[in-house]
PASEBA-1860 file (N, C-alpha, C; in nm, 3 decimals):
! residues 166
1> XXXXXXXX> 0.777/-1.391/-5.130/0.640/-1.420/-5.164/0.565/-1.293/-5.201 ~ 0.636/-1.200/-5.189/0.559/-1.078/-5.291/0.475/-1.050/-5.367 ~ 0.404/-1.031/-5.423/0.315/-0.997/-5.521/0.207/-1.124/-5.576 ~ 0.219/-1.230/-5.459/0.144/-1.366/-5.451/0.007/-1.382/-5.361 ~ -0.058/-1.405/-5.426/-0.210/-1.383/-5.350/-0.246/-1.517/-5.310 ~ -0.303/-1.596/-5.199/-0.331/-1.712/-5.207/-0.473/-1.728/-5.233 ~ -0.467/-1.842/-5.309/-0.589/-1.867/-5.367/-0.630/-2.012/-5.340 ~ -0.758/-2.017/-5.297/-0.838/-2.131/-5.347/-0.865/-2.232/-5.483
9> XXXXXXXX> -0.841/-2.285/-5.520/-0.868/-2.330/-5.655/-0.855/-2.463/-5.676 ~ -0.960/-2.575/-5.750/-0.943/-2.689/-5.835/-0.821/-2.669/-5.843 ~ -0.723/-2.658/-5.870/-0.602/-2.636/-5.916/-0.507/-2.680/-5.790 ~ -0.531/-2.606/-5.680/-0.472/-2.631/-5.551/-0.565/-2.807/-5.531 ~ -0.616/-2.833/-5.586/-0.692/-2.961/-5.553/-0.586/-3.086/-5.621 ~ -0.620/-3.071/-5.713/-0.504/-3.172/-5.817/-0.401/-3.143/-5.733 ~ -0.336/-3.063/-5.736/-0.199/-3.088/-5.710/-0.163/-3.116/-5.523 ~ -0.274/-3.147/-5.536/-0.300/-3.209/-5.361/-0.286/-3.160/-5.259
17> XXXXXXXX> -0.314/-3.008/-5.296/-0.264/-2.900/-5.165/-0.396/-2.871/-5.134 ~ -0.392/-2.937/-4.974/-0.514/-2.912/-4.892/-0.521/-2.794/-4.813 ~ -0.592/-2.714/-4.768/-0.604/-2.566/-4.755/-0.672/-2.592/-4.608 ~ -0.776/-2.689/-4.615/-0.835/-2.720/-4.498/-0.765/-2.856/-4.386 ~ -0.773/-2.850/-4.265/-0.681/-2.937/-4.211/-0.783/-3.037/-4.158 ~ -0.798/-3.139/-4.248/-0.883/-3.297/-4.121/-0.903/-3.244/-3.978 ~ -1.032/-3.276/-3.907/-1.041/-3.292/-3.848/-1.080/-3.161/-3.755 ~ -1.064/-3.056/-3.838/-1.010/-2.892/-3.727/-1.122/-2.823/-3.829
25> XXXXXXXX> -1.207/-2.777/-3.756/-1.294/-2.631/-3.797/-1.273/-2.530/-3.802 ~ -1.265/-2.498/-3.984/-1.252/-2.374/-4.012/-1.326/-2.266/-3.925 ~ -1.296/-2.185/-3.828/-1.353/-2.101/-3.845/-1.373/-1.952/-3.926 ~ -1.550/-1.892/-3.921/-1.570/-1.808/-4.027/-1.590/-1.660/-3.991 ~ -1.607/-1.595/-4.062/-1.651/-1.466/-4.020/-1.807/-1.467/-3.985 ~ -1.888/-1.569/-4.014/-2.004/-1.566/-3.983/-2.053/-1.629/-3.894 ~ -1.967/-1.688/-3.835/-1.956/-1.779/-3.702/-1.944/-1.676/-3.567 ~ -1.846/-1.575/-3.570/-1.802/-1.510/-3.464/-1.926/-1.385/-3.480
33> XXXXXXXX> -1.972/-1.312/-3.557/-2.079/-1.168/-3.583/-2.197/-1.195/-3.558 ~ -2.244/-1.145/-3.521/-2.411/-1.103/-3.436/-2.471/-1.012/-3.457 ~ -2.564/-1.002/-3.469/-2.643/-0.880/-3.516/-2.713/-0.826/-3.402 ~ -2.734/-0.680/-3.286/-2.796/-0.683/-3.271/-2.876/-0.556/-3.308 ~ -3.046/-0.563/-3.251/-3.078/-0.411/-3.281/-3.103/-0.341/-3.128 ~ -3.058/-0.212/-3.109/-3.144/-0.133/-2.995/-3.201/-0.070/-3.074 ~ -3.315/-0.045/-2.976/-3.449/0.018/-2.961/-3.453/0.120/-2.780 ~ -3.415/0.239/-2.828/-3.447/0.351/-2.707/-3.564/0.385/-2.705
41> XXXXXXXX> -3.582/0.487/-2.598/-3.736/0.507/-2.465/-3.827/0.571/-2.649 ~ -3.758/0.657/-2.732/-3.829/0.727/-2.818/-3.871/0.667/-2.989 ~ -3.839/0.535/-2.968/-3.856/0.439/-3.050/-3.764/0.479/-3.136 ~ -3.628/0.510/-3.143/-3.537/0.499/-3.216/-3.469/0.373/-3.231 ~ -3.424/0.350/-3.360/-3.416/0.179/-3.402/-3.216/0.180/-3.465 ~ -3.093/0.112/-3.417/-3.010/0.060/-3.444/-2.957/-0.045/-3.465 ~ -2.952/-0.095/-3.585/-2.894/-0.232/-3.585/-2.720/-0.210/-3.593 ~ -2.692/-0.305/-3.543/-2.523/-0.306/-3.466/-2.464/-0.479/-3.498
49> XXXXXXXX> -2.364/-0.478/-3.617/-2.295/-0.585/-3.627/-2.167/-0.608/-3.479 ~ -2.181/-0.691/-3.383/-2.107/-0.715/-3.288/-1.987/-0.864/-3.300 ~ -1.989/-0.872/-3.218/-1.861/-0.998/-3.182/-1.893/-1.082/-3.076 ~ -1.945/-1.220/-3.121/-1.925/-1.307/-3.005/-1.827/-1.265/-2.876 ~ -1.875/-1.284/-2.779/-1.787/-1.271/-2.670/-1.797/-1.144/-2.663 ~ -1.819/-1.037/-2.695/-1.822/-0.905/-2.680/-1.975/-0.879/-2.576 ~ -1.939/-0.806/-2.515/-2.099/-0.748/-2.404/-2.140/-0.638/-2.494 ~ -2.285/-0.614/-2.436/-2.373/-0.495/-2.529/-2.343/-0.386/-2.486
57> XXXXXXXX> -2.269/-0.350/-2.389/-2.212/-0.225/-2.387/-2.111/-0.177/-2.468 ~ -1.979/-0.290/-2.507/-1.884/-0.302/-2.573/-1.919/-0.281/-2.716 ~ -2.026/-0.356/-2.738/-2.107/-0.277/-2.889/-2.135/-0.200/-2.858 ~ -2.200/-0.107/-2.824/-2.252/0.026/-2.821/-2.149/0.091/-2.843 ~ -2.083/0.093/-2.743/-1.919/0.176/-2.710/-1.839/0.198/-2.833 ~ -1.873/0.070/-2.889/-1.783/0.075/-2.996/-1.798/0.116/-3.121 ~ -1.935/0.131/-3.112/-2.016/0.196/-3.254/-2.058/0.356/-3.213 ~ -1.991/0.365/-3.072/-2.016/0.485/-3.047/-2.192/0.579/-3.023
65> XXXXXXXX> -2.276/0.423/-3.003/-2.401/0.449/-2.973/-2.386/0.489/-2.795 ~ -2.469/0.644/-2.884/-2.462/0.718/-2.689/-2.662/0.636/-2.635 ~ -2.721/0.591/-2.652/-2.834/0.563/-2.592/-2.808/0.438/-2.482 ~ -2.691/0.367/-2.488/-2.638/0.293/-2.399/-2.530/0.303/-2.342 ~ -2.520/0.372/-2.252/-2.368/0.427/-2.154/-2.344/0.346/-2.029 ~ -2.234/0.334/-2.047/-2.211/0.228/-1.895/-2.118/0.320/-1.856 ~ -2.139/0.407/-1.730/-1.993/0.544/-1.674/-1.926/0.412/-1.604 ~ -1.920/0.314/-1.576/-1.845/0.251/-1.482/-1.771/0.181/-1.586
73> XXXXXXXX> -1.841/0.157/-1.684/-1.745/0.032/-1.775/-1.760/-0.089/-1.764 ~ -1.860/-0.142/-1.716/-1.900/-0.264/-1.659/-1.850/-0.284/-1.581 ~ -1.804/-0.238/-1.476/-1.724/-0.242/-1.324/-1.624/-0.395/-1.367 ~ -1.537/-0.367/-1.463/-1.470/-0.463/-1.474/-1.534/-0.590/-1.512 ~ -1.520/-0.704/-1.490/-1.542/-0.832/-1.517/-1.637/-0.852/-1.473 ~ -1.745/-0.959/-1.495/-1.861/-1.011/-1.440/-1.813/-1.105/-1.315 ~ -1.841/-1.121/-1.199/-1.792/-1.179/-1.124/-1.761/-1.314/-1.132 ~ -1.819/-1.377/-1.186/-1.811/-1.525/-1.237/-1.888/-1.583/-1.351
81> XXXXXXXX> -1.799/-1.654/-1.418/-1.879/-1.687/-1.600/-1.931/-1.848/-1.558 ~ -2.024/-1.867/-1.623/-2.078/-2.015/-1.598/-2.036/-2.084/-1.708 ~ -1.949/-2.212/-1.718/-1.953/-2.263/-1.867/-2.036/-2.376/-1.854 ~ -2.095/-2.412/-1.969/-2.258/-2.500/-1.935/-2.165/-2.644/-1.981 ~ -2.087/-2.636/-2.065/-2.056/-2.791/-2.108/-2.001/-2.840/-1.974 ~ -1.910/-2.777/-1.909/-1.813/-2.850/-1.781/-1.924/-2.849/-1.672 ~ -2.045/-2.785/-1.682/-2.142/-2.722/-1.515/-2.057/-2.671/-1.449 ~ -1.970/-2.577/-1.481/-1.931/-2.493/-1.323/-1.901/-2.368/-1.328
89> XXXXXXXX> -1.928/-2.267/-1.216/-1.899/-2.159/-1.232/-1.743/-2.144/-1.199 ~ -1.697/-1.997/-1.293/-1.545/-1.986/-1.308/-1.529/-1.815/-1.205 ~ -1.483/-1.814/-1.082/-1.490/-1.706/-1.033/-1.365/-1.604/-1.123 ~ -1.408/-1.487/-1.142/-1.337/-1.392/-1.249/-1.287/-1.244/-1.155 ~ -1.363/-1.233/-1.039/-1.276/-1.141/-0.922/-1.310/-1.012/-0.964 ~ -1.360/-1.002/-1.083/-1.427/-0.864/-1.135/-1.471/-0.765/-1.005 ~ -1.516/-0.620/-1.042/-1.644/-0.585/-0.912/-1.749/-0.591/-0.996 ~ -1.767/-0.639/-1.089/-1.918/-0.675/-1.111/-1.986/-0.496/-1.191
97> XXXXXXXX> -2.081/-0.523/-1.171/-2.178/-0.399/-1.222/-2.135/-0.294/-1.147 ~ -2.110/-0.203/-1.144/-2.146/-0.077/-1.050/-2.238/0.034/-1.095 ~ -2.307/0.072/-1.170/-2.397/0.173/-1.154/-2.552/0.100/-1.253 ~ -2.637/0.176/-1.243/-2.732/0.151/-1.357/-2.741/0.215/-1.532 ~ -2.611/0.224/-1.590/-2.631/0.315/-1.699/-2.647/0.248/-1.853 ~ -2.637/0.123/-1.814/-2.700/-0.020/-1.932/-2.791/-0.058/-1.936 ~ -2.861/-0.020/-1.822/-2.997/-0.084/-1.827/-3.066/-0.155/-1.954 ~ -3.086/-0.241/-1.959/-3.181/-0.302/-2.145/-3.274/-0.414/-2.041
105> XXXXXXXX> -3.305/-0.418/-2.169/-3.482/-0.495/-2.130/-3.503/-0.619/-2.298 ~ -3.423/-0.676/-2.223/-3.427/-0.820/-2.348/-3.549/-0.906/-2.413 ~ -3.542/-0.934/-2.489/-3.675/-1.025/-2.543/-3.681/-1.168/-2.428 ~ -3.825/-1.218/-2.464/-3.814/-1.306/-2.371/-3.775/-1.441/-2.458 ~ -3.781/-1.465/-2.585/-3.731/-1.524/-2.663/-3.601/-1.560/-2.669 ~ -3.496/-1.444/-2.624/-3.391/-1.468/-2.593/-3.312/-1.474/-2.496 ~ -3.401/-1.506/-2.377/-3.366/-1.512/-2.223/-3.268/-1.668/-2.232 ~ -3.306/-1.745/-2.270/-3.267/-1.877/-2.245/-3.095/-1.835/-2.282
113> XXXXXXXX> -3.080/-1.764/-2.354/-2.980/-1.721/-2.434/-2.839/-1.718/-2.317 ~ -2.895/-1.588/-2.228/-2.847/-1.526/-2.139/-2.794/-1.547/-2.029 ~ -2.681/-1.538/-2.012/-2.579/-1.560/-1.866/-2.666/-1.593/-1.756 ~ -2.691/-1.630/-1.644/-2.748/-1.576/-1.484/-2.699/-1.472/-1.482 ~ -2.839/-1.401/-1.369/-2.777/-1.284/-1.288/-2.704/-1.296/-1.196 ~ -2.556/-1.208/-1.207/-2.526/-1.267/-1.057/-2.548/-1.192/-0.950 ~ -2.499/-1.155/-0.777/-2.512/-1.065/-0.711/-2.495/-0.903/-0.746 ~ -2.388/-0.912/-0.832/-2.369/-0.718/-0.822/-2.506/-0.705/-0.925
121> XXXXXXXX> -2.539/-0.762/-1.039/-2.587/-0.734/-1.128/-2.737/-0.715/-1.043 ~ -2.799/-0.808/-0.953/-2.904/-0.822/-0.884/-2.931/-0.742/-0.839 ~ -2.798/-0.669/-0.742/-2.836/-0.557/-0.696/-2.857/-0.437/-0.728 ~ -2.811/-0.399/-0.802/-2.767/-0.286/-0.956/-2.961/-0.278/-1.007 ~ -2.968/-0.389/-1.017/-3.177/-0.397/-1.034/-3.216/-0.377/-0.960 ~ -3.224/-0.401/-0.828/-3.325/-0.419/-0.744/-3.269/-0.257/-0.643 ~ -3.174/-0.165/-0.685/-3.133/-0.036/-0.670/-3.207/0.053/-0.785 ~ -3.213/0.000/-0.856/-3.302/0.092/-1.031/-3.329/0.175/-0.947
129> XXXXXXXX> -3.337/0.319/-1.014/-3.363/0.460/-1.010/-3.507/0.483/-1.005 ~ -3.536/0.434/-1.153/-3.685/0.399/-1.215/-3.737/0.252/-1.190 ~ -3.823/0.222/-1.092/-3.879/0.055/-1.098/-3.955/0.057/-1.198 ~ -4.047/0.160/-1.189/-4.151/0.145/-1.338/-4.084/0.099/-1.455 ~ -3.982/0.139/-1.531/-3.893/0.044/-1.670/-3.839/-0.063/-1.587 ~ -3.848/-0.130/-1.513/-3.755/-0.256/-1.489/-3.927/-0.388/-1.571 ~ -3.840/-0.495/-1.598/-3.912/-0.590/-1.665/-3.912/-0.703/-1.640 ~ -3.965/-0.818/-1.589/-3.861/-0.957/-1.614/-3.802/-0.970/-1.651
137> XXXXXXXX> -3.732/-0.926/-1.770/-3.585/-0.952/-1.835/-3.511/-0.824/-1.837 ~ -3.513/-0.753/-1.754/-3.401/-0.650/-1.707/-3.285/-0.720/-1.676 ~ -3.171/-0.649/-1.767/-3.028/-0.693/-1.763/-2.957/-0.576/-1.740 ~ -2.859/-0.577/-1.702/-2.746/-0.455/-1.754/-2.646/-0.539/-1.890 ~ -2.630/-0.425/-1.914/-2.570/-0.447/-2.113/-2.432/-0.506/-2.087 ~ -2.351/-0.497/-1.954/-2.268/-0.467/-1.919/-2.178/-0.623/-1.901 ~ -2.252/-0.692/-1.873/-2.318/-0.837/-1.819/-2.355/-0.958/-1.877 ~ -2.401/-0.896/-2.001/-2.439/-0.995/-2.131/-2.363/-0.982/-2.251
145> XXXXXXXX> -2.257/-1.085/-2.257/-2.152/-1.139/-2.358/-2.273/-1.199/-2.483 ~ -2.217/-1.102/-2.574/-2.277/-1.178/-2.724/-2.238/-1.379/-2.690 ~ -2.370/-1.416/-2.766/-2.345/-1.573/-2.782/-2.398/-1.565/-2.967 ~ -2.396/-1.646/-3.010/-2.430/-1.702/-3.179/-2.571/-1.679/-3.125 ~ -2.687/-1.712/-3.063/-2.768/-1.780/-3.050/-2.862/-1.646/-3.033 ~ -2.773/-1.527/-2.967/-2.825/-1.398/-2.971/-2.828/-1.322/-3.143 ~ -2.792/-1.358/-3.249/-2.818/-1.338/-3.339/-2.945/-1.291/-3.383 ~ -2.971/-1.187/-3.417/-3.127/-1.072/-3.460/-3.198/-1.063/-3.327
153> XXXXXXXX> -3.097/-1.024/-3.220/-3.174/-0.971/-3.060/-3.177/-0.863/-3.129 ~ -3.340/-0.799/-3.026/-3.360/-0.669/-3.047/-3.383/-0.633/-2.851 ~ -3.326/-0.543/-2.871/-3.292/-0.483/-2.710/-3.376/-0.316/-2.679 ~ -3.432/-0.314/-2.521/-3.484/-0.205/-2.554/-3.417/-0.142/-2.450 ~ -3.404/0.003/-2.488/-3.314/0.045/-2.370/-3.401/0.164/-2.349 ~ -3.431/0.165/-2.207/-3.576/0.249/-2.109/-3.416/0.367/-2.123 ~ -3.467/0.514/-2.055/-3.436/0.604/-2.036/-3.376/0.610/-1.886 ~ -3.222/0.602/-1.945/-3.146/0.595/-1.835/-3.098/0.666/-1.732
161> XXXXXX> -3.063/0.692/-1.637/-3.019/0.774/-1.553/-2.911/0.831/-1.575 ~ -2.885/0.991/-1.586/-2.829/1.082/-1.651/-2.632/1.150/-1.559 ~ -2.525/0.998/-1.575/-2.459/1.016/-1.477/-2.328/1.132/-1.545 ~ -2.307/1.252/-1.462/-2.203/1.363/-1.481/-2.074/1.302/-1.506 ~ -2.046/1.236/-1.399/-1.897/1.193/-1.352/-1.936/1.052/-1.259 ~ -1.825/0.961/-1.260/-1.787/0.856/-1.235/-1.756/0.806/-1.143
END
């Protein structure tokens, strides 16, 4: 099949070759990408094409934006994911958050959006360095898995605590 490109075409139609399968959703490239923007303490502005299922640290990380650092890495897994169609939480055994170096401060527009907090993450806030930047919608980045629905979030990320080593 060398030098054969597959193509779409009327052509593939007539001759009755279906490309799409009954019943099964294509998925697209515009289905899975998210847009978001940070916004740091000095009003610097990034917009960041991400990945469903990906956390906002994992974008950052990956675009190599230093204004959002997680030294822990998101302490592994979130301790438990909620899936809303079944109602139940799925325990994941993670340690959860461990430090404050994600800190963001979400729209309130897009709260509905957003996972629960769970315990490590709770505590990880209610430990903040700085209370003055904490917000009602203080998250760690670490914590919040891109959804579709987060599409044109703009995130602000307060001035984080400055960690050496790990």
């Amino acid at each position: 099949m060398q030098g054969r490109e597959f193509q779409t075409s009327p052509r593939l139609a007539i001759a009755g070759i279906k490309v799409e399968i009954e019943g099964v959703t294509q998925a697209r490239v515009s289905d899975t990408r998210v847009n978001v923007t940070f916004v740091d303490f000095a009003g610097k502005r990034v917009r960041l094409p991400g990945r469903v299922g990906q956390s906002l640290t994992e974008l950052a990380a990956d675009h190599k934006l230093d204004m959002l650092e997680a030294p822990c890495n998101g302490g592994g897994t979130p301790s438990a994911v909620y899936h809303k169609k079944q109602d139940f939480w799925e325990p994941k055994f993670g340690q959860g958050t461990m430090c404050h170096g994600c800190h963001v401060i979400v729209p309130q527009d897009k709260w509905a959006a957003m996972p629960a907090v769970d315990g490590h993450e709770e505590e990880r806030l209610e430990d903040y360095p700085f209370p003055e930047d904490l917000a009602v919608t203080s998250r760690m980045g670490c914590q919040i898995k891109l959804t579709k629905d987060m599409d044109g979030m703009v995130c602000y990320v307060p001035d984080n605590p400055v960690y050496e080593s790990f």
